[in-house]
MARLOFI-204617 format. One line per 4 residues: number of its first residue (from 1); for each residue x, y, z of N, C-alpha, C. Coordinates in steps of 0.02 Angstrom, whole numbers, padded with zeros to 5 digits. Example, Ala and Ser with C-alpha at 12.3 -4.5 7.8 and 13.67 -1.06 7.14 Angstrom:
BEGIN
1 = 00660,-00284,00390,00615,-00225,00390,00660,-00165,00390 ~ 00642,-00112,00354,00684,-00053,00357,00645,00002,00394
This chain:
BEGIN
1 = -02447,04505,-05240,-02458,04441,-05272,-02531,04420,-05266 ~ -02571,04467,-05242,-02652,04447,-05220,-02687,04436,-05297 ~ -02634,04486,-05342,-02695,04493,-05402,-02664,04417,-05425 ~ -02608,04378,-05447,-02571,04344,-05468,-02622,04280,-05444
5 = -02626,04281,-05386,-02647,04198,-05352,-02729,04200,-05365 ~ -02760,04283,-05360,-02841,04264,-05375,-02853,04259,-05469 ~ -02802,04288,-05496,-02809,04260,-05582,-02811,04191,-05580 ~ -02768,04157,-05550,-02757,04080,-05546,-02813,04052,-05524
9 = -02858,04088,-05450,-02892,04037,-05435,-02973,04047,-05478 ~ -02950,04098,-05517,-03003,04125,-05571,-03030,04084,-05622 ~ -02949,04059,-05652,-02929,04032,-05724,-02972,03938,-05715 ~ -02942,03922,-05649,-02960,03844,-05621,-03008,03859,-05617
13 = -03056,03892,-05582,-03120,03880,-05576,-03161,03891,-05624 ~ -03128,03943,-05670,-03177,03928,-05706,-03194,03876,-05777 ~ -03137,03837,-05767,-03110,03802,-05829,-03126,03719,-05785 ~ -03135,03701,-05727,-03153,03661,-05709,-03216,03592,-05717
17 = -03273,03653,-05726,-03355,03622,-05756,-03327,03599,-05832 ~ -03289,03646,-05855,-03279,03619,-05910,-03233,03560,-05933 ~ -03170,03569,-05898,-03129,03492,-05896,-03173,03437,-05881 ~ -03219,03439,-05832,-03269,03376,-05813,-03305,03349,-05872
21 = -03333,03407,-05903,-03381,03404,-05950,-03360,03332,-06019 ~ -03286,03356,-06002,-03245,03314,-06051,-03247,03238,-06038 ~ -03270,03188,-06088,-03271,03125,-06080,-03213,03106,-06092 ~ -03200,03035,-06063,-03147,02986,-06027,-03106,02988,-06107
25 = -03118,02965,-06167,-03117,02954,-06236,-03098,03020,-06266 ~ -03136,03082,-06264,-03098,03146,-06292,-03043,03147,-06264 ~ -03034,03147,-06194,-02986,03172,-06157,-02908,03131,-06168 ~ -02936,03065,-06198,-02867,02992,-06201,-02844,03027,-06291
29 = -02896,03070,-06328,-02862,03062,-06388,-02791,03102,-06398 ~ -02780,03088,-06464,-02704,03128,-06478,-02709,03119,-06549 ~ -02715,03197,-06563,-02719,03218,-06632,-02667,03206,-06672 ~ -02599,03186,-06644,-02542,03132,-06685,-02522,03088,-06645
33 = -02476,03053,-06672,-02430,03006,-06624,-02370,03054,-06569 ~ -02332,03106,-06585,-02301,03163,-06551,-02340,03206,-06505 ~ -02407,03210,-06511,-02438,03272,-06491,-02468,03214,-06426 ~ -02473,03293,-06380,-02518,03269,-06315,-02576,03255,-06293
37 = -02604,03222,-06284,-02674,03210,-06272,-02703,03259,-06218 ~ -02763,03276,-06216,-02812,03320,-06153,-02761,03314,-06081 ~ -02780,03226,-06078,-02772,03210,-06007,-02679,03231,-05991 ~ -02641,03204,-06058,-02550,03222,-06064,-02564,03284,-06041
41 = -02593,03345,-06062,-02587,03406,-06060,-02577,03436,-05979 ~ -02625,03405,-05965,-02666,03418,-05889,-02602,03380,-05852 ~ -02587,03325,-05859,-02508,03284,-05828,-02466,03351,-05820 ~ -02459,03364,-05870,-02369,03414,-05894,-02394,03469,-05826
45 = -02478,03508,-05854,-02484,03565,-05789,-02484,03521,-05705 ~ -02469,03471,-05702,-02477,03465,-05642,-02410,03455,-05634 ~ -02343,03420,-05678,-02301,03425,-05660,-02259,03489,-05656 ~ -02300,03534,-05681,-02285,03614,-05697,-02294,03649,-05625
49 = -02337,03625,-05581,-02375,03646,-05513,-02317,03628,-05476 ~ -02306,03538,-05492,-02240,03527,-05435,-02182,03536,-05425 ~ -02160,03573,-05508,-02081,03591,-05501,-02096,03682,-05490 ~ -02144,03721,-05498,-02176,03765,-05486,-02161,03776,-05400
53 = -02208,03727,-05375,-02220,03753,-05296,-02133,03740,-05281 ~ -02085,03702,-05296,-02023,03695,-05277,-01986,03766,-05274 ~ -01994,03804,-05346,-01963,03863,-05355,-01984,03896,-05310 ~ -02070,03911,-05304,-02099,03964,-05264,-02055,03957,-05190
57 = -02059,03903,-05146,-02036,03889,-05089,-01957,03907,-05092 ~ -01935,03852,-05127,-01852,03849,-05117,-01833,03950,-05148 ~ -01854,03961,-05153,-01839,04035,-05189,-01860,04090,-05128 ~ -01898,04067,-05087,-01911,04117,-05053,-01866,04094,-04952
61 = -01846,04025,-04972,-01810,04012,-04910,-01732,04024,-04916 ~ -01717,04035,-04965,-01640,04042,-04966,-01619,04135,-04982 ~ -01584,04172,-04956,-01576,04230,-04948,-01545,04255,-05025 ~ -01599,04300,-05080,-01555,04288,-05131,-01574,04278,-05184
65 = -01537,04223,-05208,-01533,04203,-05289,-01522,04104,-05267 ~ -01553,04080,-05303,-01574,03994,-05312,-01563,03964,-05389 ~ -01525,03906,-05367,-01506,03886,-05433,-01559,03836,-05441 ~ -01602,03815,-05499,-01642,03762,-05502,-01656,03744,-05579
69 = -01627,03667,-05571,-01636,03601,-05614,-01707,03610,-05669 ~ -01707,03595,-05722,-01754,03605,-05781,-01788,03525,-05761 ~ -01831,03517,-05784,-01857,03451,-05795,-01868,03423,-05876 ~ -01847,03365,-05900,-01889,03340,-05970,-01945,03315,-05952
73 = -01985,03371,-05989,-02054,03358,-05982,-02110,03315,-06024 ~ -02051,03297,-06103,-02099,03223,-06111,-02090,03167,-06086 ~ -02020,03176,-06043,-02005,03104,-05998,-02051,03095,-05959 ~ -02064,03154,-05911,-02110,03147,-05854,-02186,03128,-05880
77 = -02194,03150,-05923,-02276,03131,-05935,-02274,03059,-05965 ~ -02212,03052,-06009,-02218,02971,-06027,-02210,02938,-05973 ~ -02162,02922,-05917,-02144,02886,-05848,-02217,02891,-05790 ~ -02258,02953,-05812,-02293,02960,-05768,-02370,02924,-05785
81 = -02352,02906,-05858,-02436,02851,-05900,-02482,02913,-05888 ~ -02477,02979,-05883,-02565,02999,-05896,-02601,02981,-05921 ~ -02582,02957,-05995,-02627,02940,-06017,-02673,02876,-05994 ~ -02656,02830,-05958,-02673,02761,-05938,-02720,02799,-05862
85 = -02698,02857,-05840,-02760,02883,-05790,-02814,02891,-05798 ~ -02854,02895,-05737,-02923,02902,-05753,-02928,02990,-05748 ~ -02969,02993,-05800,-02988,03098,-05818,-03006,03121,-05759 ~ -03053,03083,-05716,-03089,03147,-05659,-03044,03150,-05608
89 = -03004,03083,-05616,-02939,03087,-05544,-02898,03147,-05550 ~ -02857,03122,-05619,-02818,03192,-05637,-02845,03250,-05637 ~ -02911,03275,-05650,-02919,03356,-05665,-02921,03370,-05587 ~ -02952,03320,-05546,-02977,03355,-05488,-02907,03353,-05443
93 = -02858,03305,-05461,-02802,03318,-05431,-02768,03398,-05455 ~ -02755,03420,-05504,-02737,03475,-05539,-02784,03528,-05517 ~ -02850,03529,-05499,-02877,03564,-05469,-02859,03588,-05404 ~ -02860,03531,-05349,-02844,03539,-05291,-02762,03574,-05300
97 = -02721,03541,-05316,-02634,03559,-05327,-02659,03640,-05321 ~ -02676,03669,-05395,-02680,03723,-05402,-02698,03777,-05349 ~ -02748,03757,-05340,-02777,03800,-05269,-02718,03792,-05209 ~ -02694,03746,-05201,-02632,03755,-05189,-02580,03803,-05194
101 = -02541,03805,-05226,-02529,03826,-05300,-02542,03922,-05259 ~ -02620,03930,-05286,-02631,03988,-05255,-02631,04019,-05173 ~ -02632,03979,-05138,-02622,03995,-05084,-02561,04023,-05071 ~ -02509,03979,-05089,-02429,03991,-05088,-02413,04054,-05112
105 = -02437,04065,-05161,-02443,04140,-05205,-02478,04190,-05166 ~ -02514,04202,-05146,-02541,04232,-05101,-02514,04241,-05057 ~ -02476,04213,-04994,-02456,04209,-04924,-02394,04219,-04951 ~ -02342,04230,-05001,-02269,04253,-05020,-02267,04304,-04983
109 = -02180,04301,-04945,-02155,04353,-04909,-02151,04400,-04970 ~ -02161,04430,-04952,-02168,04513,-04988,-02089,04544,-05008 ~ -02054,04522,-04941,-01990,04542,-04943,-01941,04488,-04978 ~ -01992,04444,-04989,-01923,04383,-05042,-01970,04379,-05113
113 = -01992,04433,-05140,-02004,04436,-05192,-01970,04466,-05239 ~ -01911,04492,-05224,-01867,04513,-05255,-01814,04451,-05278 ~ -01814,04417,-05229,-01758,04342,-05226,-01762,04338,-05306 ~ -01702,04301,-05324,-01687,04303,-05410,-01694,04198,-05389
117 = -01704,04193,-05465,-01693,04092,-05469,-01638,04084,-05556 ~ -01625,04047,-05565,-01604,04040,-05623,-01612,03954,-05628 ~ -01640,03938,-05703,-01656,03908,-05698,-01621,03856,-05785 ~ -01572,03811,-05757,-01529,03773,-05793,-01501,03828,-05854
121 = -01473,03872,-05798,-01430,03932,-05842,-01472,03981,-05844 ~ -01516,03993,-05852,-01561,04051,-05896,-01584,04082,-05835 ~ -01585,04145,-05838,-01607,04201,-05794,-01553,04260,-05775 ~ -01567,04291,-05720,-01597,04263,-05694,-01667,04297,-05672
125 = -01723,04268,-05662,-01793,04300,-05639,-01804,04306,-05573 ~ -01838,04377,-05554,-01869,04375,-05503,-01936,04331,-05464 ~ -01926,04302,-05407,-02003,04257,-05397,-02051,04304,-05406 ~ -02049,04370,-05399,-02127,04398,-05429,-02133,04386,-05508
129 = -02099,04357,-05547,-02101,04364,-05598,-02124,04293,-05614 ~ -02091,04245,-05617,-02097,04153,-05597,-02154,04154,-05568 ~ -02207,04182,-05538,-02258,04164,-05485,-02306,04194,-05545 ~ -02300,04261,-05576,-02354,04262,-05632,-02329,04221,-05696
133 = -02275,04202,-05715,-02261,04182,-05759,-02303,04100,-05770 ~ -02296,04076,-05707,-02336,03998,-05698,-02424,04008,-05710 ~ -02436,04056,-05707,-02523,04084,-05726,-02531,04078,-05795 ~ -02473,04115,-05833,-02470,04128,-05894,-02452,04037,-05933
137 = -02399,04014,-05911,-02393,03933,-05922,-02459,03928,-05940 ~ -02496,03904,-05869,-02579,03870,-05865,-02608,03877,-05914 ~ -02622,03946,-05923,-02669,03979,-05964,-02650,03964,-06047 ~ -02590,03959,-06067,-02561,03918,-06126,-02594,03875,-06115
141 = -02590,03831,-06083,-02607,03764,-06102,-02676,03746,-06097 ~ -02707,03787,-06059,-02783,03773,-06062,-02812,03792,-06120 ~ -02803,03835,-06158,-02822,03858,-06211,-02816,03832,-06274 ~ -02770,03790,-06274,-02757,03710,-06323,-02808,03668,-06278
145 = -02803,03649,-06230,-02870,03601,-06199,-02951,03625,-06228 ~ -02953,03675,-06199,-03029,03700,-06210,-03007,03797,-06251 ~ -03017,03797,-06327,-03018,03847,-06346,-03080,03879,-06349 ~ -03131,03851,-06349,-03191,03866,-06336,-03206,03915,-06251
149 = -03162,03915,-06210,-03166,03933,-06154,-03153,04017,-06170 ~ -03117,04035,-06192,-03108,04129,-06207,-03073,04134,-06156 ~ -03009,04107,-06156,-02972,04122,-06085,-02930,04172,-06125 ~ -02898,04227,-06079,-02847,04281,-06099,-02798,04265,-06080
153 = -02742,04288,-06101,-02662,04276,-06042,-02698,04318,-05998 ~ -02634,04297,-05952,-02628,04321,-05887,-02599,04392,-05899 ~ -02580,04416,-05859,-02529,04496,-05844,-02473,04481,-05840 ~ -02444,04442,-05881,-02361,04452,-05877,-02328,04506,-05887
157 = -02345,04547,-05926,-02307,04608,-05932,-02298,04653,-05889 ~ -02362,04638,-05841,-02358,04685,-05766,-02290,04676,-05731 ~ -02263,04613,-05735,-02209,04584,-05692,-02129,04558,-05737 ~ -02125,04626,-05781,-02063,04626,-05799,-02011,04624,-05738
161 = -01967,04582,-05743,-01914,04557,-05712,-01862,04635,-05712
């Protein structure tokens, strides 16, 4: 999982100067009334980090296979006002999370990487698979944030389930 957590702490860092770069006003717009704004975007990946680090953990403490709850994720970003946040709070919170995020990925028992999760029915996946799969998430969504950045996917295919 070394290559998995240093793509991640690759992808943040290097996409960071550039989230900053982004003023308070680009970041609040929304190219419709449905669609997400910069800062919405950056919300969803952080709530992506916290139901994320849940799987990573709860998946590797239980002997096995883990059942785990989906989230609605325009509830959470509407209940959660991103948009009404301030930009440098949020990125640098999503920053820090992440690196987070990678640590956890990194320090995974080796031997509970096989552990399966299923997740509101669907699966079921291996956590080596869920742990690159959340890189690959990110990297979606940064690339609607900043397409100008030349980000690649990640290696999901390395970690067929």
């Amino acid at each position: 999982m070394q290559q998995t957590a240093q793509k991640l702490l690759d992808v943040i860092q290097r996409v960071l100067p550039l989230l900053q770069a982004i003023s308070e006003e680009e970041a609040a717009f929304k190219p419709a009334p449905h669609k997400w704004s910069k800062k919405e975007i950056i919300g969803h990946l952080i709530d992506s980090a916290n139901n994320n680090q849940q799987k990573f953990i709860r998946t590797q403490a239980v002997g096995g296979h883990f059942e785990f709850v989906g989230y609605a994720q325009d509830s959470w970003v509407a209940i959660q006002q991103y948009q009404a946040e301030d930009w440098k709070t949020l990125i640098q919170f999503w920053f820090t999370f992440n690196t987070h995020i990678a640590h956890i990925i990194r320090h995974a028992d080796p031997a509970k990487l096989g552990n399966t999760i299923s997740i509101e029915g669907t699966g079921p996946f291996r956590l080596d698979f869920i742990m690159a799969d959340y890189v690959e998430h990110l990297t979606h969504h940064l690339k609607t944030v900043l397409p100008e950045a030349g980000l690649e996917s990640a290696f999901l295919n390395v970690y067929n389930a």
